[in-house]
N, C-alpha and C positions, 0 to 999 in steps of 0.2 A: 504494500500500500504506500502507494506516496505520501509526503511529509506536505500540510496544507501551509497555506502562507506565514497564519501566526506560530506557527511550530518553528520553520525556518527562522521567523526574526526573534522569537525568541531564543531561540539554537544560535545565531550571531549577539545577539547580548549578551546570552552566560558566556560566549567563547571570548569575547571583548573582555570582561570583568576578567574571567576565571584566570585568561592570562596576562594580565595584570599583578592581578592578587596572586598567581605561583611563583610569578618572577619576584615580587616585592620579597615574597616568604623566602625563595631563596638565598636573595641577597642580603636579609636579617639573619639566617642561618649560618652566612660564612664561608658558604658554597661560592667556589669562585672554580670556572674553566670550565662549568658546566652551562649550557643554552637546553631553556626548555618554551616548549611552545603549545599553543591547543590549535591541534591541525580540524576539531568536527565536536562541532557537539548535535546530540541528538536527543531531539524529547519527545516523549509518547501523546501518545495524541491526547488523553488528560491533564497533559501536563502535570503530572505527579515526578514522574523521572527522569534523569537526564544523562545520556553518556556520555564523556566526556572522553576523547582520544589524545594523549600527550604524546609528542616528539620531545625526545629526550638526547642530547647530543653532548658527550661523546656516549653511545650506545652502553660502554660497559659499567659507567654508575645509574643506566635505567631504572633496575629494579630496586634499586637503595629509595633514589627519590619518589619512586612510586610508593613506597613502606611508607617514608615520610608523610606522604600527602595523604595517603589513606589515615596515619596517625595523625592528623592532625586537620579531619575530615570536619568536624563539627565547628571547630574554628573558621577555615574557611568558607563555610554555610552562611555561618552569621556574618561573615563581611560581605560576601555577596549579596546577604538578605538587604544591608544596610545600604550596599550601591544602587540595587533595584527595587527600594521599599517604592517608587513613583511608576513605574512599569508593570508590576507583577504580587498579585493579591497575597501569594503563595510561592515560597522558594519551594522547587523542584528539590529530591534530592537526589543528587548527581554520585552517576560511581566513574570511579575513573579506570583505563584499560590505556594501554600499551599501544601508541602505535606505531608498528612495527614496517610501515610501507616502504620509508627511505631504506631501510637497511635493505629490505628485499630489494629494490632497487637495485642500489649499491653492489650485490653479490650477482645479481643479471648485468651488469656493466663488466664486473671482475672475469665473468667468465664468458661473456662475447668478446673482450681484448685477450683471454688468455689462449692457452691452447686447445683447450676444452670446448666443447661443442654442444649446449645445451639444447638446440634443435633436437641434433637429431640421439641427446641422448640426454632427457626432460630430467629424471633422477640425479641428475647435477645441482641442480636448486632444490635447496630445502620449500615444502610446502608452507604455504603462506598458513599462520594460524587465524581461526575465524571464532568474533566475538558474540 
């Protein structure tokens, strides 16, 4: 089912705030050498939940700052609550998930320059994980 108009714009408000408010967190954190970004948010048609998709770069502390932000889930609630108290009756709540697209990218680049032939031999890339 496609996503109706007010799902999209609100799907670009939280992705505006949310990354915002991850960068601001990580930069009180300490975190330095790490870029994060919100590539999609998506919310249900009641507007109850919202998924949230993070790019996380350099790939190998992803899953740290994921832990992070999951810990410190209810915090960032309430400051989004407080950016869109004028927009939004009801804060969504948002889970957040991995996205993992650049990297898949990145290893289909790797191995069209390499010697490797992922044509005609698919089993050279790892499958994409689906959320």
């Amino acid at each position: 089912m496609e996503e109706t108009n007010r799902q999209k714009k609100i799907g670009g408000v939280l992705q505006r705030d949310l990354a915002d408010i991850l960068q601001k967190n990580l930069k009180d954190a300490g975190r330095t050498g790490v870029i994060i970004s919100v590539s999609k948010v998506k919310v249900t048609t009641d507007l109850s939940i919202a998924k949230a998709y993070i790019s996380i770069f350099p790939q190998k502390h992803a899953q740290e700052v994921i832990e992070e932000i999951n810990l410190g889930k209810s915090k960032i609630k309430h400051e989004m609550a407080q950016r869109t108290r004028n927009q939004l009756r009801k804060m969504p709540e948002i889970n957040y998930y991995l996205d993992d697209s650049l990297e898949y990218i990145e290893n289909i680049e790797k191995s069209i320059k390499g010697e490797e032939d992922p044509i005609a031999d698919p089993n050279l890339l790892e499958r994409r994980k689906k959320s």
